[in-house]
ZAMARLUM-762125 format. One record per atom (N, C-alpha, C): x, y, z. Coordinates in steps of 0.1 Angstrom, whole numbers, plus 2048, in hexadecimal, padded with zeros to 3 digits. Example, Ala and Ser with C-alpha at 12.3 -4.5 7.8 and 13.67 -1.06 7.14 Angstrom:
2
8847C784E87B7D384E8847DF84E8807EA8478897F584788180084F
END
This chain:
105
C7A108ADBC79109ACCC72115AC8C7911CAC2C7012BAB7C65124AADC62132AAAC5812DA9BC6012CA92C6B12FA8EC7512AA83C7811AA83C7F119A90C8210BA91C75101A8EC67105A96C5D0FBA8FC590FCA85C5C105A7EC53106A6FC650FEA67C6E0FEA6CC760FAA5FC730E9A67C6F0E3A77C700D2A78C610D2A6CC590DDA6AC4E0D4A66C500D5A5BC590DCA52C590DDA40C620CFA40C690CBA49C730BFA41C660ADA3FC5B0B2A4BC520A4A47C4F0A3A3EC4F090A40C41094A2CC36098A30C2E098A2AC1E09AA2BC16095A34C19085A31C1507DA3AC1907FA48C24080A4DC28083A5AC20091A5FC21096A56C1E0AAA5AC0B0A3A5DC0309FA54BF709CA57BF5095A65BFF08DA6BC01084A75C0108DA80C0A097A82C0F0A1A8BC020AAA8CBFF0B4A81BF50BBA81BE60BAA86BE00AAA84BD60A6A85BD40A6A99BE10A4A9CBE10A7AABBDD0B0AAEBDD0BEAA5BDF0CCAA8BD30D2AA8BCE0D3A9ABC20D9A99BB30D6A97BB20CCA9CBA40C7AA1BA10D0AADBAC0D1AB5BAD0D9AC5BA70E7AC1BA70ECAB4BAB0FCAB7B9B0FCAB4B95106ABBB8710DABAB8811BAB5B8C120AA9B8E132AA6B82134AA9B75133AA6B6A13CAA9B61137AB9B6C130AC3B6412FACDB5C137AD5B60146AD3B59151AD9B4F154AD1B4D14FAC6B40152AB9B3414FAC5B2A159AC4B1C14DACAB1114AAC1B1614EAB5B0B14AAAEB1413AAA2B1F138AA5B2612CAA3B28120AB0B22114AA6B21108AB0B2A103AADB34102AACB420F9AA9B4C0FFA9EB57100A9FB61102A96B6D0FBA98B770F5A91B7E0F3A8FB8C0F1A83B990F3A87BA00F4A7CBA20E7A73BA60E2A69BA50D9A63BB40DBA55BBD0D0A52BBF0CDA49BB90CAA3BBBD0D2A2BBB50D0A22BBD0D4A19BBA0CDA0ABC20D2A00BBA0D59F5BBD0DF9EFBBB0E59E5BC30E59D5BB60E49CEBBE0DA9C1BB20E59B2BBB0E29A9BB60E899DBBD0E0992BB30E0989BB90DA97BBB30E396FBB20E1965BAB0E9958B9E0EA95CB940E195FB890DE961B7F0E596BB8C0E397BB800E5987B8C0EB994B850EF99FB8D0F19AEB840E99B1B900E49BCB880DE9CAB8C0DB9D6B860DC9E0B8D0DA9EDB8E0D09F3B960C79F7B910BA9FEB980B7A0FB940B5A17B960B4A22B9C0A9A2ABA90AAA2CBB409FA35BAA09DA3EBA7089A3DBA2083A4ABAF080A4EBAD07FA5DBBC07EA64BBB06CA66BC8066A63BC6057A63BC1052A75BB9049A76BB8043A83BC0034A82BCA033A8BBCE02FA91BE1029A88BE3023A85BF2020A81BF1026A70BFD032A70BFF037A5FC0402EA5BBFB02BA4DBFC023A43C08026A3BC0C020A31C17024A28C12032A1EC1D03CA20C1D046A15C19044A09C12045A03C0B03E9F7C0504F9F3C060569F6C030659F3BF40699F8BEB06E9F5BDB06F9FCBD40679EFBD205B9F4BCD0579E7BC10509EABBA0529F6BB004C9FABA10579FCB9A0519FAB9105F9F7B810599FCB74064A04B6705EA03B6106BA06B56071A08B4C077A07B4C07FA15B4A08AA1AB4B08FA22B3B093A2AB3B092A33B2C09CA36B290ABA35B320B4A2EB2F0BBA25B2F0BCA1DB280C6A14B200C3A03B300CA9FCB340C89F2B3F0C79EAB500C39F3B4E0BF9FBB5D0BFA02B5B0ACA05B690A5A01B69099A01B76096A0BB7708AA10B8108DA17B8F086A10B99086A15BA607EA0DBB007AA18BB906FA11BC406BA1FBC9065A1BBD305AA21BDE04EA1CBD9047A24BD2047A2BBC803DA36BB803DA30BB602DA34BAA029A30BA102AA3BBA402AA4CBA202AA57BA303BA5DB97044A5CB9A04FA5FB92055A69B96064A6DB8B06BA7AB87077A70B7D07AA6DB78088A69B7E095A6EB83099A66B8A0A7A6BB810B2A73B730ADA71B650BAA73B620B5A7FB5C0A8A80B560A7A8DB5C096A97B68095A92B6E08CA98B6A07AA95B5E079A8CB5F06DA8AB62064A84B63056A83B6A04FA79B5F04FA6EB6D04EA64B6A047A52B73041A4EB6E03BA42B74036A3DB7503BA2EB82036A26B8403EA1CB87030A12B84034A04B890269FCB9002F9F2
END
């Protein structure tokens, strides 16, 4: 498979599937592993959003264990960073940052 062919299997998922697939992916990747003055990095799913009012970023928890019904990211709770919250279609999730579970209402 090319990078053409994967980038056009991954445009036909929905969201939900692409979050499913992805969340396999980039937990793995360390870009600043050679950093020595960085203790951890990793890549992460996130969406970015604007209205009249505000920006904001909010961060795909990756569902733990069976995907729930497409219901869009409609589940949301508090992140352990200061303005970033996380979001999902799962109520049962793993932190995109340091792998642990939350939960989202």
């Amino acid at each position: 498979m090319n990078k053409r062919d994967l980038v056009n299997a991954l445009n036909v998922l929905s969201d939900i599937e692409l979050v499913e697939v992805l969340s396999d992916v980039l937990p793995n990747r360390e870009p600043y592993k050679t950093e020595s003055l960085v203790n951890r990095s990793n890549m992460f799913l996130g969406i970015y959003s604007k209205t009249d009012e505000e920006e904001f970023v909010e961060a795909i928890a990756y569902p733990d264990g069976e995907i729930e019904p497409d219901w869009g990211f409609c589940q949301n709770g508090n992140s352990e960073i200061e303005n970033i919250e996380y979001t999902s279609n799962s109520k049962n999730c793993i932190s995109p940052f340091n792998g642990e579970k939350v939960y989202l209402t």
